[in-house]
C-alpha positions in Angstrom: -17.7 -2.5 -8.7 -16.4 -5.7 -6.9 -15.0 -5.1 -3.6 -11.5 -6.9 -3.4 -9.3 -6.4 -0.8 -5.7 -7.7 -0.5 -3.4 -6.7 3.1 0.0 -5.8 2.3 2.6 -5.5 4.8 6.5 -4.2 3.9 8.9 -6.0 6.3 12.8 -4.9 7.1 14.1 -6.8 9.6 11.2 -7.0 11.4 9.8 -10.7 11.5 10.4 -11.4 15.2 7.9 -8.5 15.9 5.6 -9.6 12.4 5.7 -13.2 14.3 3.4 -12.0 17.4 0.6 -10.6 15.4 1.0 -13.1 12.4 -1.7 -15.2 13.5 -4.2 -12.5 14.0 -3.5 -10.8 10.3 -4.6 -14.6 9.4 -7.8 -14.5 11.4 -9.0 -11.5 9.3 -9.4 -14.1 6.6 -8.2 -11.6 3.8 -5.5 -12.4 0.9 -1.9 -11.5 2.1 1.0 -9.7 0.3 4.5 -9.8 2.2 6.9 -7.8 0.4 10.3 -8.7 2.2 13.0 -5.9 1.7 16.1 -6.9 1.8 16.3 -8.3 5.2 19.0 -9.8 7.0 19.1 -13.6 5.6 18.0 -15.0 9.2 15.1 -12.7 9.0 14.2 -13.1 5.5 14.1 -16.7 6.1 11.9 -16.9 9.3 9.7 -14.5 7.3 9.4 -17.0 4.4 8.6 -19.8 7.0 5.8 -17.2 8.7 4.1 -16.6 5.6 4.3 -20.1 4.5 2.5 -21.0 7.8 -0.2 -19.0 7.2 -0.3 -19.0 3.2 0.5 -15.4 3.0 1.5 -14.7 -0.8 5.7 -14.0 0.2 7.8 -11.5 -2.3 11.7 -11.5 -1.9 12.6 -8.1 -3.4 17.1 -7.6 -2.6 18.6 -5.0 -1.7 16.5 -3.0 0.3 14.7 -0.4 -1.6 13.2 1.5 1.3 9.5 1.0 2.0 7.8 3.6 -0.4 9.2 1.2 -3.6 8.8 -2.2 -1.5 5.5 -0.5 -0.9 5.1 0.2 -5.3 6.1 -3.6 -5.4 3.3 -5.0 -3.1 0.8 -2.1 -4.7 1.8 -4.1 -8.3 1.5 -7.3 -7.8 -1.9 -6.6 -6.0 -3.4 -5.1 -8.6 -2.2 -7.7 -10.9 -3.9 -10.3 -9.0 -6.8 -8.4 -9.6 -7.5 -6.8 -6.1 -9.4 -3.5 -5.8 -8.5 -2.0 -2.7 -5.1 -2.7 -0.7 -4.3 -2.6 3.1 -1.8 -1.3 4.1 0.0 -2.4 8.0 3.2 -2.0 8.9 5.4 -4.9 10.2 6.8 -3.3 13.4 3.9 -4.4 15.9 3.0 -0.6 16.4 -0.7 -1.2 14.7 -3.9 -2.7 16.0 -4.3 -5.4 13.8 -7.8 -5.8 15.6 -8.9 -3.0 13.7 -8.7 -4.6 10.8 -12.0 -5.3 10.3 -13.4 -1.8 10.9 -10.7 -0.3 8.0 -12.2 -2.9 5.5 -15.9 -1.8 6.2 -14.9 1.7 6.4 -13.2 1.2 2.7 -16.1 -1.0 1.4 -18.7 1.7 2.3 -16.3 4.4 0.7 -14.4 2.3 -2.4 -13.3 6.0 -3.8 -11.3 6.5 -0.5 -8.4 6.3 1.3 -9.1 5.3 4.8 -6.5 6.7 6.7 -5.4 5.4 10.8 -5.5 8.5 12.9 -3.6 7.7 16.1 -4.6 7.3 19.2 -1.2 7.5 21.4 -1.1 5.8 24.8 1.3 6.4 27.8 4.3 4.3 25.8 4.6 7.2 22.5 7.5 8.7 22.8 7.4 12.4 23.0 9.6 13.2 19.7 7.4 10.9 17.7 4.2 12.7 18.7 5.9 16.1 18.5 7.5 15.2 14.7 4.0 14.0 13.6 2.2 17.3 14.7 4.6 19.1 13.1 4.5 16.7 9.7 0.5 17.6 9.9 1.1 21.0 9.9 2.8 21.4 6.6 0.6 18.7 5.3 -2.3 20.9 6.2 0.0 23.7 4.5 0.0 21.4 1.1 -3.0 20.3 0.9 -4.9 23.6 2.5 -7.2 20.8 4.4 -7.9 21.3 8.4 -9.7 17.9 8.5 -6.4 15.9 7.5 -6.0 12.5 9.4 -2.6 12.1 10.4 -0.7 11.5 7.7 3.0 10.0 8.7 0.0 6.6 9.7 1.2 3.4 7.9 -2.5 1.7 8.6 -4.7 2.7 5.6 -6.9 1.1 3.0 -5.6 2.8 -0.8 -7.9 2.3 -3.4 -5.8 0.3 -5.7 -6.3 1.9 -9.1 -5.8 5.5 -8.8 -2.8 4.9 -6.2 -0.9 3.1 -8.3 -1.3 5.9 -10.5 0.0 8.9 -8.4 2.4 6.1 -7.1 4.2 6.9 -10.8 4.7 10.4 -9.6 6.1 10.2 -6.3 9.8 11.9 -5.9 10.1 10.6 -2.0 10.5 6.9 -1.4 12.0 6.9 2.0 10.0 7.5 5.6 8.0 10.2 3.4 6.2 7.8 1.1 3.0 7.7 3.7 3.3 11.7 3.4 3.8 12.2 -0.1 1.3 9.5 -1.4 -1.6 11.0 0.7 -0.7 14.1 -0.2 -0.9 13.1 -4.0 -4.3 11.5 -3.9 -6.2 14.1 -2.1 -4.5 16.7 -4.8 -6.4 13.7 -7.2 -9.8 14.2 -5.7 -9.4 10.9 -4.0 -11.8 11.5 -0.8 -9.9 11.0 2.6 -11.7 9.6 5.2 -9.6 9.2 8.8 -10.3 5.9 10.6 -9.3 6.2 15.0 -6.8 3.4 15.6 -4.7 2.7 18.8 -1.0 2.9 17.9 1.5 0.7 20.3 5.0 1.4 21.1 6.5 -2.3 22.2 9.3 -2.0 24.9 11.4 -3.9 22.7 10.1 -2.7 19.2 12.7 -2.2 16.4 12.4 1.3 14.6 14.0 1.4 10.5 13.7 5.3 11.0 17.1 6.8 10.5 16.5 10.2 12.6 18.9 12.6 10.5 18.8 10.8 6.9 14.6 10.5 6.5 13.9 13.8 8.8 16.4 15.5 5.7 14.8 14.4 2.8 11.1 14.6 4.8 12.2 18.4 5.0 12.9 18.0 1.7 9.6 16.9 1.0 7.8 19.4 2.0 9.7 21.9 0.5 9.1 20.2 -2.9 4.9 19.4 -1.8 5.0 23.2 -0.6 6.3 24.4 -4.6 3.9 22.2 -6.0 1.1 23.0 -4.3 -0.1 26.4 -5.9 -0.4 24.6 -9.3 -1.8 20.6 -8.4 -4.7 23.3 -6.1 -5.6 25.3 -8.8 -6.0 21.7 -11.1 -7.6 20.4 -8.1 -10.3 23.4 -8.3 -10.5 23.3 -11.9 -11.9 20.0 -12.0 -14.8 21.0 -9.4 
């Protein structure tokens, strides 16, 4: 199989922070998708002006869909430009875009997986992040009846393009959840999952689209729906052994 990765990046609101680490995603030398959701007019246009800079492949998708469908959009037009393998980094600042590198070679020497950031939290991570995502990992455990999970609320991964795009069809939970729900999804596929140490930042002056009540909600929702599910997609997961 050729090996043809693509980087897309959602972005709501946050090209002042996607600025700063611009140049670096360039010095990867990979394609670029920029899927622009429905961010404020100044931002949406200092983004188009960023990824015109740097010839980064810019999509305008309005209103704001939340980032699991801006997410579907990037996933789309990626594999209609014929790439293989899509990563994924958020536009907040919070990932090591140094790592970059080591996802891809990760993903080339396992094309079948997802590689999949596992934090590594400094001094800066606030406590009720951390606390939420062990929680989150629990219940993923739980659904997927898997101990050596990688985290999976990470928005730094390489998704093989193919088969996500499939289970993407199936998702229910488009909000904050989508990292969740997807992962969840390919490992009931058989997609191998293969976690990838990455350092996650927390900029003093970073920008968060998480809306604590709204996406915690239907993230509890979530799992209640994963948690119904399970029994049956674990049984078709075995039966396919």
């Amino acid at each position: 199989m050729i090996y043809r990765p693509v980087i897309v990046i959602p972005c709501h609101n946050h090209s002042d922070a996607f600025e700063k680490f611009a140049p670096q995603v360039a010095v990867a030398n990979l394609p670029v998708i920029v899927v622009d959701d429905g961010s404020k007019p100044v931002m949406g246009r200092k983004l188009r002006r960023i990824c015109t800079q740097y010839d980064f492949k810019y999509i305008h998708n309005w209103p704001n869909v939340v980032k699991g469908r801006a997410m579907a959009i990037g996933f789309d037009a990626a594999l209609s430009a014929g790439y293989t393998h899509a990563l994924q980094i958020d536009a907040d600042g919070q990932h090591d875009v140094n790592d970059i590198e080591k996802f891809i070679n990760m993903s080339r020497a396992a094309p079948d997986a997802i590689i999949v950031g596992n934090p590594l939290y400094g001094a800066d991570a606030p406590r009720g992040r951390v606390v939420g995502r062990r929680i989150t990992n629990f219940w993923v455990m739980v659904e997927t009846w898997c101990r050596t999970m990688p985290d999976a609320m990470c928005g730094f991964r390489v998704y093989p393009l193919n088969e996500t795009v499939r289970q993407m069809r199936r998702l229910r939970f488009f909000r904050m959840g989508f990292d969740i729900e997807i992962l969840v999804r390919l490992y009931w596929a058989r997609v191998p999952v293969v976690g990838c140490n990455t350092r996650v930042i927390y900029p003093a002056d970073g920008i968060s689209n998480f809306k604590m009540i709204v996406d915690n909600f239907h993230i509890s929702l979530m799992h209640i729906y994963l948690c119904i599910m399970m029994p049956i997609k674990m049984i078709l997961r075995w039966c396919k052994k």
